[in-house]
C-alpha positions as CSV (number, residue, x, y, z in Angstrom):
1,X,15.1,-4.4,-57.5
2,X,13.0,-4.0,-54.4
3,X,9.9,-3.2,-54.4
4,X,9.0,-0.5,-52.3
5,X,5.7,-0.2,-50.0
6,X,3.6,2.8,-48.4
7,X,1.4,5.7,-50.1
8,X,2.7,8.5,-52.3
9,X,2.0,12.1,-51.2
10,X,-0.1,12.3,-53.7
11,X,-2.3,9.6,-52.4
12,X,-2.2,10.7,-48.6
13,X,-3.4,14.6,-49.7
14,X,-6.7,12.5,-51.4
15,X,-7.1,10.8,-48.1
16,X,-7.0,13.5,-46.0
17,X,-9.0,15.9,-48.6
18,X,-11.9,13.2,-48.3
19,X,-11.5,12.7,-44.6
20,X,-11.9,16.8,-44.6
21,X,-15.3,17.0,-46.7
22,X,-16.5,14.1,-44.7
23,X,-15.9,15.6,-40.9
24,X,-17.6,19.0,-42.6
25,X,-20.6,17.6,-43.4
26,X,-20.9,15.3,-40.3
27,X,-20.4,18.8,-38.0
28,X,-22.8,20.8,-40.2
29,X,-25.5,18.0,-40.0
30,X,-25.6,18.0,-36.5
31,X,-25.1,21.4,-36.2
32,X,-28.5,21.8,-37.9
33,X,-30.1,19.0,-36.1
34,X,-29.1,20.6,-32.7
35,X,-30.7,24.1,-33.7
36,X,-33.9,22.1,-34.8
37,X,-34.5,20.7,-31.3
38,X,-34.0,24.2,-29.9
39,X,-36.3,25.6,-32.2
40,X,-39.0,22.5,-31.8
41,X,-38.5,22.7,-27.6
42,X,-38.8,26.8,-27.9
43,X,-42.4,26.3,-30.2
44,X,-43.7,23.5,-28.0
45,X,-42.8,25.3,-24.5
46,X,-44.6,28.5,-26.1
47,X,-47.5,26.6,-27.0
48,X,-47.5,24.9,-23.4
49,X,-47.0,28.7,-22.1
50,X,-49.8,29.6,-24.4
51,X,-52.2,26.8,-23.9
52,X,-52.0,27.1,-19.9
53,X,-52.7,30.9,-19.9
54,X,-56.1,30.3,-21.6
55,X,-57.2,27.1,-19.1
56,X,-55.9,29.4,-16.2
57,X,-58.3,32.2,-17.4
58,X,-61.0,30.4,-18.6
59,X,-61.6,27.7,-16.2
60,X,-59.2,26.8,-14.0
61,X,-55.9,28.0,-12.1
62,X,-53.8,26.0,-13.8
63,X,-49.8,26.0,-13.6
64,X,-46.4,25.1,-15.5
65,X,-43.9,23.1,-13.7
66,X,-40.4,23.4,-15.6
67,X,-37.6,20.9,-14.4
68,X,-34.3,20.6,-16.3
69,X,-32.6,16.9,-15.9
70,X,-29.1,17.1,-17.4
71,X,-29.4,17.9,-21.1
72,X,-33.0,16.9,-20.8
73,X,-35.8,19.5,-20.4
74,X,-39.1,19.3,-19.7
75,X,-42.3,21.9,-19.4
76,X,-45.2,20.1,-18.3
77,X,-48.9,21.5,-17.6
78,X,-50.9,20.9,-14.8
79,X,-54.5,21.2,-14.1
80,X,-55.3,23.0,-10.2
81,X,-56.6,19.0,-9.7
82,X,-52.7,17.6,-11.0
83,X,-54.0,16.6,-13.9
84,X,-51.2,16.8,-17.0
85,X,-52.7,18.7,-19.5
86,X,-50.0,20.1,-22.0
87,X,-46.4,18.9,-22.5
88,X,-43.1,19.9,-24.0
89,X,-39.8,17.7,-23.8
90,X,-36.4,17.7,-25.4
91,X,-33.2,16.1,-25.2
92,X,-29.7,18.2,-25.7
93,X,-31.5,21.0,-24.5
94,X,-30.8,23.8,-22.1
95,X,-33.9,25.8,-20.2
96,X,-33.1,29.1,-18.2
97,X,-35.5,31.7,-17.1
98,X,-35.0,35.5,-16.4
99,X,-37.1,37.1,-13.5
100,X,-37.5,40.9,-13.9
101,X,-36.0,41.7,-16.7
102,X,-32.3,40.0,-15.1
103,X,-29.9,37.9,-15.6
104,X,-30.8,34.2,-16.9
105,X,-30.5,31.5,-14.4
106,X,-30.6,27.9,-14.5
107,X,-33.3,25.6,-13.4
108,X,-31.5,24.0,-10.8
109,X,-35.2,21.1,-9.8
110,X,-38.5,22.1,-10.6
111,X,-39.7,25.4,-11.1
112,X,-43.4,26.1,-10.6
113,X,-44.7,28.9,-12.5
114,X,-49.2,30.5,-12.6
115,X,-50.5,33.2,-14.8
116,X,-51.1,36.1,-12.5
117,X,-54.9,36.5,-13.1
118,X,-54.5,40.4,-12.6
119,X,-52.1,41.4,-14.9
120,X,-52.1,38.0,-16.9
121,X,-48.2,37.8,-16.1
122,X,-46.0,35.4,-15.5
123,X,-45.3,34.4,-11.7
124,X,-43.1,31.7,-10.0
125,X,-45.5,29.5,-7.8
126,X,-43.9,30.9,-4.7
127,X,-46.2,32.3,-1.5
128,X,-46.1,36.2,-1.9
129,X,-43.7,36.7,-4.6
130,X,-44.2,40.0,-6.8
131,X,-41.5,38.9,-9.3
132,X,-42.3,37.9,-13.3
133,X,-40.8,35.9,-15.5
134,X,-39.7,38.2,-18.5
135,X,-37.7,35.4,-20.0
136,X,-37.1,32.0,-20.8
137,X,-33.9,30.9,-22.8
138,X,-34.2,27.7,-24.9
139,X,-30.1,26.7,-26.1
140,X,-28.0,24.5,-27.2
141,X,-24.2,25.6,-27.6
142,X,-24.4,28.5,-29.9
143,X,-28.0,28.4,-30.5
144,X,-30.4,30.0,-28.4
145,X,-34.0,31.1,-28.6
146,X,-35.2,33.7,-26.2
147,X,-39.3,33.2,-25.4
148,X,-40.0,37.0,-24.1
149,X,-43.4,36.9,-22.0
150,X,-45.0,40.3,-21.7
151,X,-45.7,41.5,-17.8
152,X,-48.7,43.3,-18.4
153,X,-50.7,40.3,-20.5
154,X,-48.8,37.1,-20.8
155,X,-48.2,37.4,-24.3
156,X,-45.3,35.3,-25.0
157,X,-42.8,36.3,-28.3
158,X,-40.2,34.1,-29.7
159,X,-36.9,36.1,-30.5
């Protein structure tokens, strides 16, 4: 008699069954480890946001400069001198702001932003603009956070 070779069906349902479990938890764990760097780049560019607001008011006019380098984004604030005082970076991140209350578009370089001293709002650094920033989306994929900043004072609300 010969003796035969190869798996049973029984044996190949077990192997896919484990390969199955194993894929699942691999996708959740990243899945949760991509919303956690959305959620730490959202807290950090609020606290950046937040931080340069109160130096622009109370001493100096300070500014954010926001700059988005493939999945890489950074929110970095500057002193009126140039001196880095507050930073926020993440990897396999997406930043994308919303002027006016419109539709979110994508930091294509640097974007300079100032507190508007008068109404404490949020203004790109650009010579005689009257448009705010209402917005900034922090997303990976499916996961988003939306930092809403307040036109009247500043105030900046995660969503």
């Amino acid at each position: 008699m010969k003796k035969q070779h190869g798996f049973t069906l029984v044996e190949v349902m077990v192997a896919v069954a484990i390969m199955g479990v194993l894929a699942s938890t691999i996708g959740i764990t990243m899945g949760v480890l991509l919303g956690q760097r959305v959620k730490s780049m959202a807290a950090d560019t609020k606290s950046v946001l937040q931080g340069t607001q109160m130096v622009s008011f109370s001493q100096d006019d300070a500014y954010v400069e926001m700059k988005q380098n493939g999945n890489k984004a950074q929110v970095v604030a500057y002193s009126s001198g140039g001196k880095e005082i507050l930073r926020a970076d993440g990897s396999n991140v997406q930043l994308t702001i919303s002027i006016n209350n419109g539709t979110y578009i994508p930091l294509n370089g640097p974007v300079s932003i100032r507190f508007d001293r008068q109404t404490g709002g949020l203004k790109p650094l650009a010579d005689g603009t009257t448009d705010y920033i209402s917005a900034i989306r922090v997303s990976n994929g499916n996961r988003t956070i939306t930092l809403k900043i307040s036109k009247l004072t500043g105030k900046v609300t995660i969503e």
